[in-house]
C-alpha positions as CSV (number, residue, x, y, z in Angstrom):
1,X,210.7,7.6,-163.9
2,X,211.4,10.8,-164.6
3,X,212.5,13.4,-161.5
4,X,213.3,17.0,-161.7
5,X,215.5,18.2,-158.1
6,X,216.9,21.8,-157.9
7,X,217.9,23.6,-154.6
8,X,218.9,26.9,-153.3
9,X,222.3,27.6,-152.1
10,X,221.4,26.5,-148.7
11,X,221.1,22.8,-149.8
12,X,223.6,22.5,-153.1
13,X,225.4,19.8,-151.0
14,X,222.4,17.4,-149.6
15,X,221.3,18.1,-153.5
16,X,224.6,16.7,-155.3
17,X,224.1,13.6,-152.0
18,X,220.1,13.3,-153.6
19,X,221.7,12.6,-156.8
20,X,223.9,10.1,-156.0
21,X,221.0,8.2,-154.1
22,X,219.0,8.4,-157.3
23,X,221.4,6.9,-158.9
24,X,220.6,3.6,-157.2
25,X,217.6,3.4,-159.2
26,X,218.3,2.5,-163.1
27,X,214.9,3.5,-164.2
28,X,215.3,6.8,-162.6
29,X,216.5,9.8,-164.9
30,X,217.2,13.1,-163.0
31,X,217.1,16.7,-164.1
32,X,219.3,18.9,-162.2
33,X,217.6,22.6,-162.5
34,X,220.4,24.5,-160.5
35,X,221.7,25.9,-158.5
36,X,225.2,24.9,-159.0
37,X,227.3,26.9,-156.6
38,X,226.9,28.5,-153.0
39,X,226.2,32.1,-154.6
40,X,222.5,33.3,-152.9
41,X,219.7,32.3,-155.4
42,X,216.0,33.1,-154.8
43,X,214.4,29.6,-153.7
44,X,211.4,30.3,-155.6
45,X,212.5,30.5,-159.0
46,X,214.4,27.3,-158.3
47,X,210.7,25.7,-156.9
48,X,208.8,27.3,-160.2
49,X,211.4,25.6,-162.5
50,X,211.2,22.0,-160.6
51,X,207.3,22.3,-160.3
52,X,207.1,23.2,-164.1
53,X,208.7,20.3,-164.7
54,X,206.3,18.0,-163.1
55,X,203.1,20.1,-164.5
56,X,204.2,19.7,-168.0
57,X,204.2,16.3,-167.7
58,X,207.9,16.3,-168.2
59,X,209.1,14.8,-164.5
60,X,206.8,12.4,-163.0
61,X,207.9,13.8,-159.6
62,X,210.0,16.3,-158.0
63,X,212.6,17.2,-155.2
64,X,212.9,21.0,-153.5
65,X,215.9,21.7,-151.2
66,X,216.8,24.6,-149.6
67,X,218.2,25.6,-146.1
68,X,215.1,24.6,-143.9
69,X,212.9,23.2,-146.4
70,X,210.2,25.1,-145.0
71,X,210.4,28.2,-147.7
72,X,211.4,26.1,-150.9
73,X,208.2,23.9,-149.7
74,X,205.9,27.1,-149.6
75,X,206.9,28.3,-152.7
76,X,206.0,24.6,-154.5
77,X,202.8,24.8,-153.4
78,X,201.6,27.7,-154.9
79,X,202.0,26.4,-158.1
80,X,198.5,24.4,-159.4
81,X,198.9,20.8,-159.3
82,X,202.0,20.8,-157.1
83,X,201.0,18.5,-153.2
84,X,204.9,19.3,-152.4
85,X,205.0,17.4,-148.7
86,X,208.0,18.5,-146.5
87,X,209.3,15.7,-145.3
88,X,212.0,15.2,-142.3
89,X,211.9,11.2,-141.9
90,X,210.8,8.2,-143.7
91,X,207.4,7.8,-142.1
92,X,206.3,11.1,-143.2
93,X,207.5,10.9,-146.8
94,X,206.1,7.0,-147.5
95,X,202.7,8.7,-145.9
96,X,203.0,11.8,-147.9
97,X,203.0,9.5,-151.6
98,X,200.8,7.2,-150.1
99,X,198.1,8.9,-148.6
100,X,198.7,12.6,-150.0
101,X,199.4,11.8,-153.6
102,X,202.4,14.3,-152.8
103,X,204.3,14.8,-156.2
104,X,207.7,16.9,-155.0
105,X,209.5,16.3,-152.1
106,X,211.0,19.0,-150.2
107,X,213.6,18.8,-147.7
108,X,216.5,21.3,-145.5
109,X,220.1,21.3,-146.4
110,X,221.1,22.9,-143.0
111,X,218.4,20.3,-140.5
112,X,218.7,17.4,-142.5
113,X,221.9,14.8,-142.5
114,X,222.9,13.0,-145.8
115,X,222.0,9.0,-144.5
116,X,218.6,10.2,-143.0
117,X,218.2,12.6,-146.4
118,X,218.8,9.7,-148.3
119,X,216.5,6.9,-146.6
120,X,213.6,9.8,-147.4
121,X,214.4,9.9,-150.3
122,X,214.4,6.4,-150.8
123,X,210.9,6.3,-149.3
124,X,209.4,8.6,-151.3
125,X,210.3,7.4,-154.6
126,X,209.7,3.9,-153.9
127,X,206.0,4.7,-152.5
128,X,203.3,4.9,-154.4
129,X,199.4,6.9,-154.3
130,X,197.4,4.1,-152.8
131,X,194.2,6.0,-153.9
């Protein structure tokens, strides 16, 4: 499985936290799109470069952080064939693959604590669209 996760400046360090989670999985391959530092960035041209990703066919999913999630989350779903599901516990993001077909996770750097990040995380990519 391919995944694509970027974040804004508001969530560099739950994204570096994302990527170690991943790397639990040894079929999961992760594309970091940026940002790499605490400089301000515009979330949505960090959402529009995840969200190509998983368009093109390139990332079978993908993962938006910024501060609250909230703005990162609206900026996903304005690209076509993005279901981005913001997702703030485990429930919610095992709900949002399973019922919602959701295909990038978004979450908040500044609301969201690395364990509880990481069980979502978890969640989501071990879900699956029941249909």
């Amino acid at each position: 499985m391919n995944i694509t996760i970027g974040s804004d400046h508001g969530a560099v360090a739950l994204k570096d936290e994302v990527k170690m989670v991943l790397k639990e999985y040894e079929d999961i391959k992760v594309t970091d799109v940026g940002t790499f530092g605490t400089e301000s960035v515009d979330y949505p041209d960090i959402a529009e470069k995840v969200c190509a990703d998983v368009t093109s066919g390139k990332a079978d999913l993908g993962i938006v952080l910024c501060g609250t999630g909230i703005g990162i989350s609206i900026a996903a779903n304005k690209v076509k064939g993005i279901r981005c599901a913001l997702c703030n516990d485990v429930y919610s993001a095992k709900k949002a693959r399973e019922h919602n077909n959701a295909n990038v996770l978004a979450m908040g750097g500044r609301v969201l604590g690395f364990g509880p990040a990481g069980e979502i995380v978890r969640a989501f990519v071990e879900s699956s669209f029941e249909g």
